[in-house]
SEPA-326241 format. One line per field, with one value per residue: x negated, y negated, z of N, C-alpha, C in turn; residue number from 1. Coordinates in nm, 4 decimals, padded with zeros to 6 digits. Last residue first. Example, Ala and Ser with C-alpha at 12.3 -4.5 7.8 and 13.67 -1.06 7.14 Angstrom:
BEGIN
npx c(-01.2850_-01.3190)
npy c(00.2250_00.5690)
npz c(00.7080_00.7800)
capx c(-01.3670_-01.2300)
capy c(00.1060_00.4500)
capz c(00.7140_00.7800)
cpx c(-01.2900_-01.3200)
cpy c(-00.0030_00.3300)
cpz c(00.7870_00.7800)
nr c(2_1)
***
This chain:
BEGIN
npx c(-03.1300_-03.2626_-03.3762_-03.2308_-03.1631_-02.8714_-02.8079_-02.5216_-02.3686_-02.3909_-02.4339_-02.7136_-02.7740_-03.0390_-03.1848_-03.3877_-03.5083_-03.4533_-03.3044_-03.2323_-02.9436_-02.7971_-02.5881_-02.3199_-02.0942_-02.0065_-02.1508_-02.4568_-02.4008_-02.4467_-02.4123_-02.4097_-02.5458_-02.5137_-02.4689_-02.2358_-02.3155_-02.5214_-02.5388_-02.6798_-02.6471_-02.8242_-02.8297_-02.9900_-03.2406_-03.4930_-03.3473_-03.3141_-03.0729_-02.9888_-02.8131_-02.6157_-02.6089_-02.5187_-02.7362_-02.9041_-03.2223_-03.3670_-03.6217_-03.7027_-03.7499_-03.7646_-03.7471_-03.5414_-03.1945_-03.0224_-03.1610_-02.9473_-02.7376_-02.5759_-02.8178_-02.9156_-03.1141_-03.3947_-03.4215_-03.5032_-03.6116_-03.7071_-03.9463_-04.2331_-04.4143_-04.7419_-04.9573_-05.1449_-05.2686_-05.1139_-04.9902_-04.7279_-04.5361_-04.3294_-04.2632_-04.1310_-03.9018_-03.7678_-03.9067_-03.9195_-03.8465_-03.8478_-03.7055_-03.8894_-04.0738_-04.0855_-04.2346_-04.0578_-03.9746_-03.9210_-03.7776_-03.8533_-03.5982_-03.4663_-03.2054_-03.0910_-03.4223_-03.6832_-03.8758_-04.0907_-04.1992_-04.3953_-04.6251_-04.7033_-04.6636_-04.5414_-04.6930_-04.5039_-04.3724_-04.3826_-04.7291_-04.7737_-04.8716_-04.9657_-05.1448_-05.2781_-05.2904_-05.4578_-05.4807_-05.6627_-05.6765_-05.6388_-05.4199_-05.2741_-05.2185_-05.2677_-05.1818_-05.1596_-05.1465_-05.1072_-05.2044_-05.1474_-05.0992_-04.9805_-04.9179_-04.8719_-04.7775_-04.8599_-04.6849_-04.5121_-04.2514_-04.1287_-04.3396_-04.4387_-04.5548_-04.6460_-04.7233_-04.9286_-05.2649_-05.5066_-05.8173_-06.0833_-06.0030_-05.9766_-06.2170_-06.4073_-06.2520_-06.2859_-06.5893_-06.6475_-06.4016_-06.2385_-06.2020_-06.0231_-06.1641_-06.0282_-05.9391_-05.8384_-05.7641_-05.7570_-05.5130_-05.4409_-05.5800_-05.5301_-05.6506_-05.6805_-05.7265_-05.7976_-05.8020_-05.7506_-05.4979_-05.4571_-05.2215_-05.2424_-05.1119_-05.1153_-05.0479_-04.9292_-04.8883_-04.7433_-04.8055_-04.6221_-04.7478_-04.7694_-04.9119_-05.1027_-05.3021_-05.6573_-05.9362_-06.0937_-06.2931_-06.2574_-06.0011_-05.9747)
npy c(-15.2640_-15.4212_-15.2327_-14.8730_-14.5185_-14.3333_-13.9934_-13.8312_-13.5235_-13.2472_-13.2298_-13.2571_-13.5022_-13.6233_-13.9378_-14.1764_-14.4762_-14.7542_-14.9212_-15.2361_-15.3295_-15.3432_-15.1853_-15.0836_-15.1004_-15.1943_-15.4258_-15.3076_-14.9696_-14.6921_-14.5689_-14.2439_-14.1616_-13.8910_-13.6199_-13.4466_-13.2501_-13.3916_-13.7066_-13.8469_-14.1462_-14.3979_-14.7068_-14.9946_-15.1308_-14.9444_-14.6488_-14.3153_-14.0463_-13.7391_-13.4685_-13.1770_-12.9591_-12.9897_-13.0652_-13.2775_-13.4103_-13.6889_-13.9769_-14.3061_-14.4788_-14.6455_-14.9164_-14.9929_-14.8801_-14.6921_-14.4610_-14.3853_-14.3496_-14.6125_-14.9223_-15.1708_-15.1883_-15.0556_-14.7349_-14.3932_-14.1030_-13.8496_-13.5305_-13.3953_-13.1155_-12.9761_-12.8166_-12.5508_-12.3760_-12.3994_-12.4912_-12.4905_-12.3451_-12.4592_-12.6798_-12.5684_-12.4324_-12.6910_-12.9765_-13.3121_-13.6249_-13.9551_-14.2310_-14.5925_-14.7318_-14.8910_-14.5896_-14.3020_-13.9879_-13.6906_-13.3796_-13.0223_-12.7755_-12.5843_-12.5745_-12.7857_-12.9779_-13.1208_-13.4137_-13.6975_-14.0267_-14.1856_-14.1953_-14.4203_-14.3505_-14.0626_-13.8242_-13.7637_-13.7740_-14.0574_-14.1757_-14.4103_-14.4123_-14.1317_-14.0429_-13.8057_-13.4877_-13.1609_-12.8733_-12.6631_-12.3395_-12.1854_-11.9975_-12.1307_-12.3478_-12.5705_-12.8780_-13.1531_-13.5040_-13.7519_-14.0969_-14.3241_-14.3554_-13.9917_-13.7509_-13.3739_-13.1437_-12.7905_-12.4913_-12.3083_-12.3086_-12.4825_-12.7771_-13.0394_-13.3773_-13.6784_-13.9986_-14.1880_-14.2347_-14.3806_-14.2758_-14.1698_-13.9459_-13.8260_-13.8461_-13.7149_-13.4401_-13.4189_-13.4359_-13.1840_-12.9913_-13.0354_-13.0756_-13.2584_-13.3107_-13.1909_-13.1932_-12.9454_-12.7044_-12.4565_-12.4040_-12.5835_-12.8411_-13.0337_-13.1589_-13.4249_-13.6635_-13.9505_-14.2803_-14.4192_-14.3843_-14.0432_-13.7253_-13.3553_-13.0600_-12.8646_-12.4732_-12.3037_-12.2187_-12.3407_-12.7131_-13.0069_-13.2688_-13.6773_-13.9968_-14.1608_-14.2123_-14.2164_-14.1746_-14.1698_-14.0338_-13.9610_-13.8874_-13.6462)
npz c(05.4417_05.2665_05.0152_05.1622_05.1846_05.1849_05.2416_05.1674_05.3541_05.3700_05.6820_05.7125_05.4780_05.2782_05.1234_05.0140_04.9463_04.8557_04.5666_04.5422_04.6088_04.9298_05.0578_04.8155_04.7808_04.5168_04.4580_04.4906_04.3147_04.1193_03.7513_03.5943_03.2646_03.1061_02.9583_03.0768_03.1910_03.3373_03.4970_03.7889_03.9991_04.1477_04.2514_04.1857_04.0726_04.1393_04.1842_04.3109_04.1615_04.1854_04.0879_04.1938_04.3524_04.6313_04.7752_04.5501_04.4276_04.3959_04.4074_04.3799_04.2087_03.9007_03.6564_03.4513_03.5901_03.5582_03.3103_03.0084_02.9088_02.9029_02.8324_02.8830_02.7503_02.7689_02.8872_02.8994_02.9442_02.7577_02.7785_02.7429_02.6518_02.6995_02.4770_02.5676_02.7684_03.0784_03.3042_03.2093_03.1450_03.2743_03.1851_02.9755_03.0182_03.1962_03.0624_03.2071_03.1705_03.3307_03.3560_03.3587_03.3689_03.6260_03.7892_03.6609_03.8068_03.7017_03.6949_03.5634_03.5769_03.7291_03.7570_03.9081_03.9047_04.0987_04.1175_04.1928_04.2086_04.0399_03.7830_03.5385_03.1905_02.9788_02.8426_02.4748_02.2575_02.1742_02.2151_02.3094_02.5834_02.7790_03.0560_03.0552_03.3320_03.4490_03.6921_03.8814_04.0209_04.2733_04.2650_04.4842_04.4631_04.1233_04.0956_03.8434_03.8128_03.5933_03.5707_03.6699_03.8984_04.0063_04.1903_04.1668_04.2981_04.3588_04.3593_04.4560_04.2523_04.3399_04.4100_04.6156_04.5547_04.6368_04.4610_04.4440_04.4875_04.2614_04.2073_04.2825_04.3247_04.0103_03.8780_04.0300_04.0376_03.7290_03.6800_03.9398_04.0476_04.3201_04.6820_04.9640_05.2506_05.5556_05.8703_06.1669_06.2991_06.1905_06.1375_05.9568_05.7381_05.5252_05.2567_05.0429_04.7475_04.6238_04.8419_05.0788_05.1005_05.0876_05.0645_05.1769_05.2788_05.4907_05.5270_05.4444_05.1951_05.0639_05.1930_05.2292_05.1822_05.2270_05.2081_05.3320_05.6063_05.6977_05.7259_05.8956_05.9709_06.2779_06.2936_06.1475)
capx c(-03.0633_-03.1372_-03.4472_-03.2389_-03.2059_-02.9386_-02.8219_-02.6072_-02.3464_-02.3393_-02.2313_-02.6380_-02.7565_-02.8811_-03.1406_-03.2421_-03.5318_-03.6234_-03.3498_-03.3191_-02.9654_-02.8795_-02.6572_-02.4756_-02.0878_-01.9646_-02.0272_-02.3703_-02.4383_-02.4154_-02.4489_-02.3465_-02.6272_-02.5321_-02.5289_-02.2455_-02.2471_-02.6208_-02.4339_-02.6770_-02.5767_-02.7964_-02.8274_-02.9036_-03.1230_-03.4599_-03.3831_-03.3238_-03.2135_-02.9540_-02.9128_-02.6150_-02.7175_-02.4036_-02.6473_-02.8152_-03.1258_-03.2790_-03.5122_-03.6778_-03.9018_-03.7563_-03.8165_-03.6423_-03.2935_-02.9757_-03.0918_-03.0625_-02.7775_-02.5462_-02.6984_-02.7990_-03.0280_-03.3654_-03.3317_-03.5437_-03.4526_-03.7580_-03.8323_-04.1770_-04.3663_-04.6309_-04.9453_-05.0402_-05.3592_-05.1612_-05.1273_-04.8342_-04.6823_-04.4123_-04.2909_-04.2296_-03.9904_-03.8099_-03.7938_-04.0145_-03.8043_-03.9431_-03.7697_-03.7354_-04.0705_-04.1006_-04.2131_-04.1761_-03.9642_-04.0261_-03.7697_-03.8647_-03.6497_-03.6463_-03.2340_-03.1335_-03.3025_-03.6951_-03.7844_-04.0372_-04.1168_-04.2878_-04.5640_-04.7337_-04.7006_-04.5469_-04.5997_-04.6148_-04.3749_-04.2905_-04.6396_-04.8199_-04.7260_-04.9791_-05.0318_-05.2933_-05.2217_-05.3966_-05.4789_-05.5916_-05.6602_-05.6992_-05.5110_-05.2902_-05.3021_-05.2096_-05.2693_-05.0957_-05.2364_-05.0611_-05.2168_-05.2211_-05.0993_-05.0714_-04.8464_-04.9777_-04.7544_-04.8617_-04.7921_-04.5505_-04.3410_-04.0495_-04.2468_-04.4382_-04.4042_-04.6673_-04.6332_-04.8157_-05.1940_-05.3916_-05.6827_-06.0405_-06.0721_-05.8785_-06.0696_-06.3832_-06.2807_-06.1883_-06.5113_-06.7258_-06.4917_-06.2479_-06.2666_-05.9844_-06.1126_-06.1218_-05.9320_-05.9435_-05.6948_-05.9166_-05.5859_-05.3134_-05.6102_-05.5565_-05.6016_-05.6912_-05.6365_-05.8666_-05.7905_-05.8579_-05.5066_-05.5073_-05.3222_-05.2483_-05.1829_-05.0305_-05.1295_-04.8986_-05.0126_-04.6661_-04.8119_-04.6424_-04.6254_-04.7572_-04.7951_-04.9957_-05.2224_-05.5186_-05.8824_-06.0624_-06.3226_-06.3868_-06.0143_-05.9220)
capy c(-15.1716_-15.5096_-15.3425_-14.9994_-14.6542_-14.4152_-14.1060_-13.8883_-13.6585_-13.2890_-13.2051_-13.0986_-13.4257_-13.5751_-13.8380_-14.0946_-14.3388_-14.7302_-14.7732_-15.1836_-15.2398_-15.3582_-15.2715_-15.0652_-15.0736_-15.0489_-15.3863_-15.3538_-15.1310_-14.7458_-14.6463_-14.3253_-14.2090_-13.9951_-13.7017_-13.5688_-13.2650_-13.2819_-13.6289_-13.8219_-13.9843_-14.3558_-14.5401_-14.9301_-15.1254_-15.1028_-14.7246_-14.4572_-14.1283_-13.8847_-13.5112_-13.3180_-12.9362_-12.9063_-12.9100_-13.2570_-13.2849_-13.6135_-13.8708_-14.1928_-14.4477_-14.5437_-14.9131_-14.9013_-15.0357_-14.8612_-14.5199_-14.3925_-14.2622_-14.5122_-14.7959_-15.0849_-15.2514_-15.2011_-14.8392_-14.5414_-14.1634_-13.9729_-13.6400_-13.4474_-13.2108_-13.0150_-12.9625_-12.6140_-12.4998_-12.3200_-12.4889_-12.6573_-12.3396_-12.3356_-12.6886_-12.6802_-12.3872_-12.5624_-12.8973_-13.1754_-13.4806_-13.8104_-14.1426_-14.5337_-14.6803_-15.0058_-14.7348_-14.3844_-14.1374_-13.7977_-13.4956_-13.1451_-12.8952_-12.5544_-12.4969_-12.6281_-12.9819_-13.0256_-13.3541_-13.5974_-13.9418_-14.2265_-14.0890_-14.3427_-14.4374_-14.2086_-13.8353_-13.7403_-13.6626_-14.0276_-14.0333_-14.3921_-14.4115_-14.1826_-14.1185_-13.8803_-13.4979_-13.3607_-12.9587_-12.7881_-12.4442_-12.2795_-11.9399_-11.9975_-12.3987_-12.4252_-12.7956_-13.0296_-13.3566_-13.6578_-13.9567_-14.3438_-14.4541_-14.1289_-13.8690_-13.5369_-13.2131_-12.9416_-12.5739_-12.3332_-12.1944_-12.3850_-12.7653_-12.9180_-13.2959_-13.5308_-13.9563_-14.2728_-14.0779_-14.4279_-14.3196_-14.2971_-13.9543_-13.7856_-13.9404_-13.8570_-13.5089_-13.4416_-13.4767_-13.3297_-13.0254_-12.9052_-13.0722_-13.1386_-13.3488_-13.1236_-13.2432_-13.0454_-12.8534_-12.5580_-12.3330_-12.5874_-12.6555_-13.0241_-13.0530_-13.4232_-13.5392_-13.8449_-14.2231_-14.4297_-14.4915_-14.1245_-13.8463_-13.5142_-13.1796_-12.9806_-12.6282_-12.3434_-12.1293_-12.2348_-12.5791_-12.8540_-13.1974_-13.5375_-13.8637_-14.1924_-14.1167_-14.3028_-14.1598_-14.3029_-14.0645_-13.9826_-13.9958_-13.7606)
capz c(05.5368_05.3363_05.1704_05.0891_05.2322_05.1207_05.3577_05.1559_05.3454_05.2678_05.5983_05.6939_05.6199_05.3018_05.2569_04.9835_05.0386_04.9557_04.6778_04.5284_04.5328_04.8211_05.1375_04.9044_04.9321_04.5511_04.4345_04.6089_04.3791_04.2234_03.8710_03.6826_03.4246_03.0882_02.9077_02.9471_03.1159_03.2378_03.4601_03.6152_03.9330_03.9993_04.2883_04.2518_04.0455_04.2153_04.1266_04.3040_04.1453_04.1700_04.0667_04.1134_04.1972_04.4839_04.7962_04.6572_04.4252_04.5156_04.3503_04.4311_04.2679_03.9618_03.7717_03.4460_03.5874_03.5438_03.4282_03.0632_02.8416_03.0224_02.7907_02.9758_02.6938_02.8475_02.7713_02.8964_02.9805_02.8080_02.7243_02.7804_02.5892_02.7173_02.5353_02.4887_02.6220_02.9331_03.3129_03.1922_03.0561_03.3322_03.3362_02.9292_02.9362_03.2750_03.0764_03.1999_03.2086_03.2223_03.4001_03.3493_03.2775_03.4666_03.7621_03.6906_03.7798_03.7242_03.6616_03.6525_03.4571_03.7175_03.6295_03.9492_03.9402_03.9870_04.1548_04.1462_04.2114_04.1561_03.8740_03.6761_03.2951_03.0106_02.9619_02.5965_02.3384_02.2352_02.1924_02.1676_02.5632_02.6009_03.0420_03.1392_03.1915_03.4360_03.5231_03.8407_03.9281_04.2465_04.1963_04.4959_04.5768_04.1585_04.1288_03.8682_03.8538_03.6512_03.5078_03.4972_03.8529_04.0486_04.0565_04.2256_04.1988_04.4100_04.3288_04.5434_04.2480_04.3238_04.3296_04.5585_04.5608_04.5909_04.5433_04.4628_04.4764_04.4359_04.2090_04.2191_04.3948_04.1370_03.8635_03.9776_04.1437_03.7763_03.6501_03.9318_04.0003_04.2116_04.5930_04.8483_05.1388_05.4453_05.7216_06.0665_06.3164_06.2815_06.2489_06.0613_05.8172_05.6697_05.3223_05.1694_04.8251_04.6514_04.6927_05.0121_05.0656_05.1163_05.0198_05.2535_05.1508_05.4896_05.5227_05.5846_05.2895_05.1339_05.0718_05.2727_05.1390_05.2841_05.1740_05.2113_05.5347_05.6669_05.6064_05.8962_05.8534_06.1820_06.3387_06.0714)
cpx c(-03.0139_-03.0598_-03.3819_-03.3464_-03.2230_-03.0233_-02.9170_-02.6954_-02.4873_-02.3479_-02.2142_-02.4770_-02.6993_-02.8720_-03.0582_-03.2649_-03.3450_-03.5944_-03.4677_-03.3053_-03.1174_-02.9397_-02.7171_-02.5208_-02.2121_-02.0261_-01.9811_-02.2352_-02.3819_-02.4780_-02.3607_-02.4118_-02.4945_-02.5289_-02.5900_-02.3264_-02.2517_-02.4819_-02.4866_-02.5903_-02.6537_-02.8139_-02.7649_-02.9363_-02.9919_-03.3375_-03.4238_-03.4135_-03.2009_-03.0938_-02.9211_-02.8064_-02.7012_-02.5212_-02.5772_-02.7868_-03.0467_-03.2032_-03.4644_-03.5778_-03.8566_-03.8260_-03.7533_-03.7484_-03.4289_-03.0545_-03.0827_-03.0747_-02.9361_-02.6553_-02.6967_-02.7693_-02.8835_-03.2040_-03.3542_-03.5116_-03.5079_-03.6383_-03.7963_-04.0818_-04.2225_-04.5650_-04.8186_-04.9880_-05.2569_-05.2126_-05.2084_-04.9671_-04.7733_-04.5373_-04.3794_-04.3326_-04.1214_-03.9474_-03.8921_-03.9115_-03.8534_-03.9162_-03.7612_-03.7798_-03.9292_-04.0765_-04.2155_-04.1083_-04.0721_-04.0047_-03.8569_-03.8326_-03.6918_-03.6388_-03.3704_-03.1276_-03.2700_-03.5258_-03.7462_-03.9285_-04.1206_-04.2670_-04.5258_-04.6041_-04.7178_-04.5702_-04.6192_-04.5992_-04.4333_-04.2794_-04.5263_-04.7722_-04.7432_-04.8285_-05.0453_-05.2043_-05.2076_-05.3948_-05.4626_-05.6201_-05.5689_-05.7462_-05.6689_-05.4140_-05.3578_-05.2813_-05.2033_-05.1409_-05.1386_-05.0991_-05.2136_-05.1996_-05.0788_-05.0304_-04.9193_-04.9712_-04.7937_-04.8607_-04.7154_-04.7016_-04.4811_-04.1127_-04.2080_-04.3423_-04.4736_-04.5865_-04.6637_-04.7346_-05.0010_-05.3016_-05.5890_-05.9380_-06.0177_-05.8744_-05.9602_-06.2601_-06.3338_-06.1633_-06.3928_-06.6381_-06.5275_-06.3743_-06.2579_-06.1230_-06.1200_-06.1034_-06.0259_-05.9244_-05.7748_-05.8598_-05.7042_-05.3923_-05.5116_-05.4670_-05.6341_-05.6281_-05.7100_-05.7171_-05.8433_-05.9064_-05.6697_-05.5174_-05.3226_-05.3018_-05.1258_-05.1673_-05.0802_-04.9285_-04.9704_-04.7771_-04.7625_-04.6782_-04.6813_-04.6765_-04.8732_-04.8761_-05.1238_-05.4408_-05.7265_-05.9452_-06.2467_-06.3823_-06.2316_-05.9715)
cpy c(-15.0662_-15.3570_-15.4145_-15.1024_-14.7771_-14.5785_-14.2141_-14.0098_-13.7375_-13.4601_-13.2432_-13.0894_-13.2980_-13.5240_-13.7501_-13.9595_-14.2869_-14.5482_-14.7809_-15.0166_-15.1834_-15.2688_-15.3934_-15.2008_-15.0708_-15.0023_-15.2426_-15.3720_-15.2125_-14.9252_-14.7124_-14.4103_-14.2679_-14.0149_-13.7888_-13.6731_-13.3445_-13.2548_-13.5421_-13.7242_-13.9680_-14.1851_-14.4884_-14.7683_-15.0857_-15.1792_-14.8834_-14.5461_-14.2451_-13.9549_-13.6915_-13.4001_-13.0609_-12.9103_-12.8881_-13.1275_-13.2278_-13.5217_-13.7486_-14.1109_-14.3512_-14.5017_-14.7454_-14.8604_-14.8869_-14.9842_-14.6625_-14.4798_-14.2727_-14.3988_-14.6912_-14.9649_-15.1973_-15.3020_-14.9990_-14.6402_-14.3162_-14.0861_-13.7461_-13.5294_-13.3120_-13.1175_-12.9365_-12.7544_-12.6116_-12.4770_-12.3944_-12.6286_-12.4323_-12.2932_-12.5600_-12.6485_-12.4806_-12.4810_-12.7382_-13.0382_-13.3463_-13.6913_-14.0267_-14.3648_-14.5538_-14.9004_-14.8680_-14.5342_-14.2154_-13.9670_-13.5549_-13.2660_-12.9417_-12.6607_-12.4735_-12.5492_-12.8156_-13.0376_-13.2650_-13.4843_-13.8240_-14.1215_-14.1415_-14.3035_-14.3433_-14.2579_-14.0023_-13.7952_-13.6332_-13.9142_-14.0460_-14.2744_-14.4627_-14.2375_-14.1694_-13.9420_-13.6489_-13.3280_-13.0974_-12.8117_-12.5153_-12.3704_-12.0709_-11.9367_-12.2431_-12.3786_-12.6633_-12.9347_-13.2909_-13.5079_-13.8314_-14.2059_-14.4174_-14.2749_-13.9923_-13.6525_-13.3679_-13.0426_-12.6849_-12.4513_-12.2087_-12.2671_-12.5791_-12.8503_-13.1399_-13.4819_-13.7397_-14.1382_-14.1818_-14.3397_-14.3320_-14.3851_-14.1404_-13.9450_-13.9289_-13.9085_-13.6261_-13.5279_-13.4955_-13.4346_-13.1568_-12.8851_-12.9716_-13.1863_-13.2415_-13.2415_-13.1832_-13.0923_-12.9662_-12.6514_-12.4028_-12.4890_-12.6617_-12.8612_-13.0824_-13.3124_-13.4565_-13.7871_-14.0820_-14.3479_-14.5040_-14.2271_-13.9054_-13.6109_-13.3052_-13.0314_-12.7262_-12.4531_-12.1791_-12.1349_-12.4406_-12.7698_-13.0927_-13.3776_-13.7316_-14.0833_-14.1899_-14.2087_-14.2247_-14.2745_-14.1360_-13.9807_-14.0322_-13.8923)
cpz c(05.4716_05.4054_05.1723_05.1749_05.1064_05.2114_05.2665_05.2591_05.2916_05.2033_05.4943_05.6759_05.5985_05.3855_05.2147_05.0620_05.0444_04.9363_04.7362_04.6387_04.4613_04.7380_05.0814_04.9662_04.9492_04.6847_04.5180_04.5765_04.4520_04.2510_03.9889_03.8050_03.4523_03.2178_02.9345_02.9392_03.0341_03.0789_03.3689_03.6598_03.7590_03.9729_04.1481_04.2406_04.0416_04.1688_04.1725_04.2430_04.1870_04.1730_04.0171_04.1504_04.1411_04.3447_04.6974_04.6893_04.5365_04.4208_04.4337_04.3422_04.3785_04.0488_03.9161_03.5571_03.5667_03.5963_03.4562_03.2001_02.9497_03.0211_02.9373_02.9363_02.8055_02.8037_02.8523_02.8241_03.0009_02.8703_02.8351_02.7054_02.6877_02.6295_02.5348_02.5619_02.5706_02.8251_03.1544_03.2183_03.0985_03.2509_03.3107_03.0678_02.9240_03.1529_03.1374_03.1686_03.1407_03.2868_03.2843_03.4144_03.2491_03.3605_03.6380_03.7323_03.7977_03.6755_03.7358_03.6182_03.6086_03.6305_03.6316_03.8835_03.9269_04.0268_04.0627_04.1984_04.1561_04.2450_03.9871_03.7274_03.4099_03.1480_02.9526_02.7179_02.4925_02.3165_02.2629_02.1346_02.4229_02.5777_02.8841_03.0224_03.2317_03.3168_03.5440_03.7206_03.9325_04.1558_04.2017_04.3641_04.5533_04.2905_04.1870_03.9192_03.9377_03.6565_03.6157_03.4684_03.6797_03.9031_04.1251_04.1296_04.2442_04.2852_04.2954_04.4749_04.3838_04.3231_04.3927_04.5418_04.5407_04.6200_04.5223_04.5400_04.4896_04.3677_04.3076_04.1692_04.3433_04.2458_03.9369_03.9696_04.1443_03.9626_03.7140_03.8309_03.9618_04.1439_04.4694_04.7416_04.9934_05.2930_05.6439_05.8961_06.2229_06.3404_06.2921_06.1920_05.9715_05.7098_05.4519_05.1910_04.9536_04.7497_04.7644_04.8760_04.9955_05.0348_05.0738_05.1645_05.1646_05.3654_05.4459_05.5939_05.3975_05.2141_05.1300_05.1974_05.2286_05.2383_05.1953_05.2091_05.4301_05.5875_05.5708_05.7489_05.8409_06.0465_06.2568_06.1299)
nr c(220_219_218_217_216_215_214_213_212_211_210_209_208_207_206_205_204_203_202_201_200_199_198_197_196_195_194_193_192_191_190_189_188_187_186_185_184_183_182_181_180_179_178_177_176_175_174_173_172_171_170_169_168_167_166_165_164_163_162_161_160_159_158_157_156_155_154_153_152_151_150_149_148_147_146_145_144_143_142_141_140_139_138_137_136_135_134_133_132_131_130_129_128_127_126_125_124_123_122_121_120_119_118_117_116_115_114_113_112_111_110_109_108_107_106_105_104_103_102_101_100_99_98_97_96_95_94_93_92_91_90_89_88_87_86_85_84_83_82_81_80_79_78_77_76_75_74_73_72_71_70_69_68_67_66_65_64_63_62_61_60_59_58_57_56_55_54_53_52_51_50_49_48_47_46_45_44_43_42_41_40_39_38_37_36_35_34_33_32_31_30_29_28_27_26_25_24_23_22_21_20_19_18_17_16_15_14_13_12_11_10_9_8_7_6_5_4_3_2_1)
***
């Protein structure tokens, strides 16, 4: 790493052992837990263009052990075990389709993924949807986004963390506080400094082993 200077953004674990690494300098990064060495991830000439040329915002691997890569404009889905990748790039001209860049992700405990974007509220992948994604068929995403407050959608469009707790609730930060959804009904409970946060932009959401949330903010 020290010869290429590559710099680190984020980090997941694949279940081979090896750590997938983005870079500020665009492009995905394996690092081999037995050579000790980087490798920059390569598929093919197209895609390794547009990979390569984007700022990776955030990777998550998901349930089945493939990597979920959320960048600016369009979202890569890589299987580490059969070695295909897909993308899917951002139509916000289709209500069905995925909107803006990738914050966040998080699957809740049914297998739906959720994805927060920034300015664009957040996009939920349902479990039947999630598992075809590497098939012909175009996913279909739904869409939690209101600039009018409603409860129905979270309490500021800007999303950039998410958290599935020990009981299956499912919260999200926002630059507009902390934000419960509810599957029962429907709808988003917000947190704010009214109610003890520091501030209500979210940096980073925790939980410890009694259960207890650990919310960062920028004011602490």
């Amino acid at each position: 790493i020290r010869d290429e200077a590559i710099g680190i953004y984020h980090m997941v674990e694949g279940n081979e052992g090896n750590l997938w690494v983005s870079s500020p300098r665009g492009g995905l990064y394996i690092f081999d837990r037995n050579s000790e060495k980087f490798t920059r991830f390569t598929y093919n000439p197209s895609l390794d263009s547009l990979l390569g040329n984007a700022t990776i915002n955030v990777l998550h691997k998901d349930e089945k052990g493939c990597i979920w890569i959320g960048t600016q404009r369009v979202l890569f889905v890589l299987n580490p075990e059969t070695g295909e990748m897909i993308h899917h790039a951002s139509n916000m001209a289709d209500p069905a389709a995925l909107w803006g860049g990738q914050h966040a992700f998080c699957e809740d405990n049914v297998g739906n993924m959720w994805i927060g974007h920034f300015g664009l509220g957040i996009s939920m992948l349902e479990r039947k949807e999630k598992d075809r994604i590497f098939t012909s068929e175009k996913p279909v995403f739904h869409h939690y986004y209101s600039l009018s407050g409603s409860p129905s959608a979270p309490s500021s469009i800007s999303v950039e963390q998410a958290h599935r707790d020990r009981t299956g609730r499912m919260w999200f930060g926002t630059t507009g506080g902390l934000n419960l959804y509810s599957p029962a009904e429907k709808r988003f409970y917000s947190f704010d400094e009214s109610d003890g946060l520091a501030n209500d932009n979210i940096r980073g959401i925790l939980e410890d082993d009694h259960g207890n949330l650990w919310v960062s903010t920028l004011n602490g």
